[in-house]
N, C-alpha and C positions, 0 to 999 in steps of 0.2 A: 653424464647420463641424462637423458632427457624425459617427462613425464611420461607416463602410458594412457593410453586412451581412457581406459577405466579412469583412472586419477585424474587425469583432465575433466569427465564425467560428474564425478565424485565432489569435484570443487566447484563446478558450474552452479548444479544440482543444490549443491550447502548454501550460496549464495545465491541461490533463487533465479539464477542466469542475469545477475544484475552486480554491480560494483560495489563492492563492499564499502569504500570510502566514500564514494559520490551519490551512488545508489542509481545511476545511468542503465539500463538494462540492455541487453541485447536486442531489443526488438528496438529500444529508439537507438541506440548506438549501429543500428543498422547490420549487424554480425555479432561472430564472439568478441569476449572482453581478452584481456591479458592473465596471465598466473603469473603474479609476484610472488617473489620469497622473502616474507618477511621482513626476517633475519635472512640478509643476502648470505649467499653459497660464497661469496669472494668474503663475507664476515663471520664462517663456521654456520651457515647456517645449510639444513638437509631439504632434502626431498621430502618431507613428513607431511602429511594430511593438515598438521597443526602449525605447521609453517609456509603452509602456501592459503592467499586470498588471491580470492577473484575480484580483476579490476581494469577496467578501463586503458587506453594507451595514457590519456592525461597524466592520470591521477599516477601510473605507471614512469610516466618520464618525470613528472615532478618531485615524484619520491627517491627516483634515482636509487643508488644502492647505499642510502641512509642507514644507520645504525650507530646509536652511542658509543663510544667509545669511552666515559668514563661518566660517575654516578652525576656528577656535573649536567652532562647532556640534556637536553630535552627527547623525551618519549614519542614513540607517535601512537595514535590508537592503535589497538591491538583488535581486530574481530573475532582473533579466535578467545580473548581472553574478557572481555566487556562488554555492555551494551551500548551501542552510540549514545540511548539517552543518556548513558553516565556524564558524557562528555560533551554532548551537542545540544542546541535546542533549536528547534527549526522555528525562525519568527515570519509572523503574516506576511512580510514583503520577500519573503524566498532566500534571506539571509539566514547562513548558523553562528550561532554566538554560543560562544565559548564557554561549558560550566566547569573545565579545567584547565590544568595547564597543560594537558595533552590534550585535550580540546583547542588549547589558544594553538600550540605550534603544529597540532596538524591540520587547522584550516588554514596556516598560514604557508608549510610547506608544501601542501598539495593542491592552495589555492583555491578552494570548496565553497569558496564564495567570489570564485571567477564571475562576471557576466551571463554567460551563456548560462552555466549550472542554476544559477538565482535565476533565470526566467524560466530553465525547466522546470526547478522547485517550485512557481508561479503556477505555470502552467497545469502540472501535475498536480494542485490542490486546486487547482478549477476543475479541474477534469472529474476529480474525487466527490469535490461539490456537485457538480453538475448530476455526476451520477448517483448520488445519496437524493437529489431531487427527482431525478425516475423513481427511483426505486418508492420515494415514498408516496408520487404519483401514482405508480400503479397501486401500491397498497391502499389510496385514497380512492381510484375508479374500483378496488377491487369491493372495498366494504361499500362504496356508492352501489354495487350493481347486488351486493346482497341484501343493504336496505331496499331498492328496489322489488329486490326478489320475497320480501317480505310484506314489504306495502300492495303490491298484484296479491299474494295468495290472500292477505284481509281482506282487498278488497272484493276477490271471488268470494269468500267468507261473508261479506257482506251480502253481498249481493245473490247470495243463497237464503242469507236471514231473511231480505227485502221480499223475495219471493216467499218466501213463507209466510211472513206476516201477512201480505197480500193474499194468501189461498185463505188464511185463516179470517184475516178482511169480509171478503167475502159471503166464507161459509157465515160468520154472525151477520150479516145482513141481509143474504138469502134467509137466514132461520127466524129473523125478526121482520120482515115483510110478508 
């Protein structure tokens, strides 16, 4: 039985339109991603909401229809079940290193620290940078042009007092001539 639209929908949507394991998203992956099960259907695993991620062809053929077979095995992340920071740390140069042991063996069976992923991981925290640099540019022209907008109304302020002192100038100099 194959997924329904809805459900394909439904798992895009939970994963943000982006790969659960790699975090590649639809718009840079140029299309949609893949629906893995888990727990593969060839290993008792279902159709369940809770059993399908959304993920890339990569990360998709790397995983292949993995699954333990006895308590021995190595785990792989779970997304429905953990947060990646449990398991990953993403460091400055675009590499993840490992904070467990399903962190060591699923960046090592799904290769999450390929080339290509470490420069998108690069890339993508330039990008972040770059734009936390607008954003606080504009917050910095923004309060620039309200100082401004404060410095003009004093200085109208001024220059209201200036004429007054000057009419009052005046008036005491007319009255003492």
């Amino acid at each position: 039985m194959s997924l329904s639209h809805a459900a394909r929908n439904r798992v895009r949507q939970r994963a943000n339109y982006a790969c659960e394991y790699c975090g590649v998203s639809e718009v840079d992956s140029g299309g949609m991603l893949t629906i893995d099960h888990f727990q593969p259907k060839s290993k008792g695993g279902t159709d369940a909401l809770s059993n399908l991620v959304y993920c890339c062809n990569r990360c998709n053929q790397f995983k292949q229809n993995y699954w333990p077979t006895s308590a021995k095995d190595p785990y792989l992340y779970n997304p429905r079940q953990s947060d990646e920071t449990e398991h990953f740390l993403e460091m400055d140069n675009g590499h993840l290193f490992p904070l467990t042991s399903v962190g060591a063996f699923t960046i090592k069976r799904l290769r999450l620290n390929r080339n290509p992923l470490v420069l998108y991981r690069q890339q993508k925290k330039e990008q972040l940078s770059g734009q936390r640099l607008l954003i606080q540019q504009q917050e910095l022209i923004k309060t620039l042009e309200q100082l401004n907008s404060q410095l003009v109304a004093e200085l109208e302020e001024q220059q209201i007092l200036l004429e007054e002192q000057k009419r009052l100038l005046n008036l005491l100099l007319r009255d003492d001539g």
